[in-house]
N, C-alpha and C positions, 0 to 999 in steps of 0.2 A: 197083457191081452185085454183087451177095452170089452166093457162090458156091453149086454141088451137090454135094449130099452124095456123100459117095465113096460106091460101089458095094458097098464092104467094111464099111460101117457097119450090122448087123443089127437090124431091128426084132425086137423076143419080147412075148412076154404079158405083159402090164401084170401090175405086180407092186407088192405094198406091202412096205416094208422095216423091217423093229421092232429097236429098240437099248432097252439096258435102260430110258431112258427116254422115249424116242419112238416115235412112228409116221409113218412118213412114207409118206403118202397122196394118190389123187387128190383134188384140189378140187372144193369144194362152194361151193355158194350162200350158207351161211352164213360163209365164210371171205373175202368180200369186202369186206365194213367192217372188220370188224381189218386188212387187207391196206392198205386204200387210207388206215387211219389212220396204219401203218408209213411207208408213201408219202410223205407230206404230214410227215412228221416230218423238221427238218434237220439233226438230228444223227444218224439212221439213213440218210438220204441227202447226207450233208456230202464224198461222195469221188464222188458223181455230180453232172453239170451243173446238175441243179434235183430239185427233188420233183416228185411227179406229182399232177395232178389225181384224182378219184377217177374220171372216167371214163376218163381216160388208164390206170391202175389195173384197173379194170375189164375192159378190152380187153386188159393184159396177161394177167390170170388168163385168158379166153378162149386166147389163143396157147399159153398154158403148159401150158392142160388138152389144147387140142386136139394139141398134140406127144407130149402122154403118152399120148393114145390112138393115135395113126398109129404111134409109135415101141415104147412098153410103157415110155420109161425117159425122164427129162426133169426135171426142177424140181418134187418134191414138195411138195403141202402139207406141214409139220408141224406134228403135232400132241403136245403133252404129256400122257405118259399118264396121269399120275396124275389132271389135272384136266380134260382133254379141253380146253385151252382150245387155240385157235394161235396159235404164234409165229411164222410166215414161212413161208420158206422153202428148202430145202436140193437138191441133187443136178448134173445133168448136163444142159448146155449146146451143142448143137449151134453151133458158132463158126461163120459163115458167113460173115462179112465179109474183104474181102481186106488180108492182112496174109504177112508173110512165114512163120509158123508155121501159118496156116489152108488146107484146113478142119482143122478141131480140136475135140475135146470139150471142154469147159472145167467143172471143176468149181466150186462155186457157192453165197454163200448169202447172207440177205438175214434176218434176227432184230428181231423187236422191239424195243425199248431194254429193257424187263420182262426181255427173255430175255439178257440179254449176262451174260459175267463167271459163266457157272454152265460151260461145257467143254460147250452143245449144238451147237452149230456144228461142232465137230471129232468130238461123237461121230455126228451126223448125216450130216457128211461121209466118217466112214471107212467107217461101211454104204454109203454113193453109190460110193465108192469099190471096196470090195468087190463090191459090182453090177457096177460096170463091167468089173473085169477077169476076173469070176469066172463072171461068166452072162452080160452080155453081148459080152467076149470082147474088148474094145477093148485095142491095142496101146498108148496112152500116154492119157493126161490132163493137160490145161494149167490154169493157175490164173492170172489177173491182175487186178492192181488197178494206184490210182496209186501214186506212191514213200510219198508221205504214209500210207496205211492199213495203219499198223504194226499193228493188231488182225488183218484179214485176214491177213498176211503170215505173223504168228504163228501162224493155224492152219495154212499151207500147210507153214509148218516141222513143225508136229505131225504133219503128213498123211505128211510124210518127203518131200515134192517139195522140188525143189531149186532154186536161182535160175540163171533161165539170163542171164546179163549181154546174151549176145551178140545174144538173141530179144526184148530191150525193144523196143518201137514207140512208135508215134503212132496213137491210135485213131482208125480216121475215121471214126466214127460221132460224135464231139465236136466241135465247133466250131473253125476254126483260131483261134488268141490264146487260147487256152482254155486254163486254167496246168493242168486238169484233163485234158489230153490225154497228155501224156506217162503210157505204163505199163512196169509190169515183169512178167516172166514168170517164173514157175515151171514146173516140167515132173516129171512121174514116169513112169515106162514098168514096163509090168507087170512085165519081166523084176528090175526095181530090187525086189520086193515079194515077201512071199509070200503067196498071195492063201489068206483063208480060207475054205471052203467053206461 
C-alpha cells in the first residue's frame, strides 16, 4: 500500500532548470516516441524487470507530467540544447513505496543509449539536485539502483551522495525470486552540500 506524502514536502511553481547543456522541461506530446523507444531498449532497461510497452510508456509520461504540475518539481523531460532533440529523462522522485527509508525523494534518471558516456546525467542531475535543496527546500535526497548498475552508481558518487550499507532493501515493487530485487542506497542531506543559488 504506497504511502502519503509527508505534510513537509512543498509543492512551488513549476519551473524549468537550464545547465550549460540542457533543459529540463515539462513534457510534451512529441517526447513520447523517443521516450517509449528508450523503453523498449534492453540495454537502457537491463537493471529493470522488463522494458515497457509503448503504452505502458505512454501512461508513464502521463503520471510524470501530471506530478509536475500538482507538485512544480518531479521527472523532467530533457532536452539537448544545442539540437533540441530528447534524451530522457532526469530529476525528482516522490518514493512512496514502503520501505525502511520512505517516504523519500529519490533522485533520478533514465538517458537514451545516443546520450550515455557524454557527463549529462550528472550534469542534469546536479540542477535536480540544486532544485531540491535550494528552492524546494527538501531535507535529504535518496538514490537507488541494483548492486550491478555501476553507471548509475557512478553518478550518485559524482552527485557526492554517499552509500548507506545499512538502508540496502528489497524492492517490493519487483517480483520475489527476482535476482533484480535486491538495491542499494545512496543518501545526501542538504546539510552534506552547499547549495548553489
Amino acid at each position: 500500500m504506497p504511502l502519503d506524502p509527508p505534510a513537509h514536502w512543498p509543492r512551488t511553481a513549476p519551473a524549468e532548470l537550464a545547465t550549460p547543456r540542457l533543459l529540463l522541461r515539462q513534457w510534451r506530446d512529441a517526447d513520447r516516441a523517443p521516450f517509449a523507444d528508450l523503453n523498449a531498449d534492453p540495454e537502457v532497461m537491463a537493471h529493470f524487470p522488463s522494458t515497457l510497452p509503448a503504452a505502458e510508456s505512454d501512461a508513464l509520461v502521463e503520471r510524470i507530467a501530471a506530478g509536475l504540475d500538482e507538485w512544480g518539481w518531479g521527472l523532467w523531460a530533457v532536452e539537448v540544447t544545442d539540437t533540441g532533440e530528447f534524451a530522457g529523462f532526469v530529476g525528482l522522485n516522490r518514493t512512496l513505496f514502503e520501505a525502511p527509508f520512505t517516504p523519500a525523494v529519490e533522485i533520478g534518471w533514465r538517458l537514451a543509449r545516443a546520450h550515455w558516456g557524454h557527463g549529462l546525467a550528472t550534469e542534469g542531475a546536479r540542477a535536480a539536485l540544486d532544485h531540491a535543496f535550494g528552492v524546494v527546500g527538501l531535507d535529504e535526497i535518496v538514490s537507488f539502483t541494483v548492486p550491478g548498475n555501476r553507471r548509475s552508481q557512478r553518478v550518485m558518487q559524482k552527485l557526492g551522495m554517499h552509500r548507506d550499507p545499512a538502508g540496502d532493501f528489497v524492492h517490493p515493487n519487483v517480483a520475489a525470486g527476482d535476482p533484480l530485487r535486491r538495491h542499494v542506497l545512496y543518501r545526501l542531506a542538504r546539510t552534506e552540500v552547499a547549495v548553489r543559488s
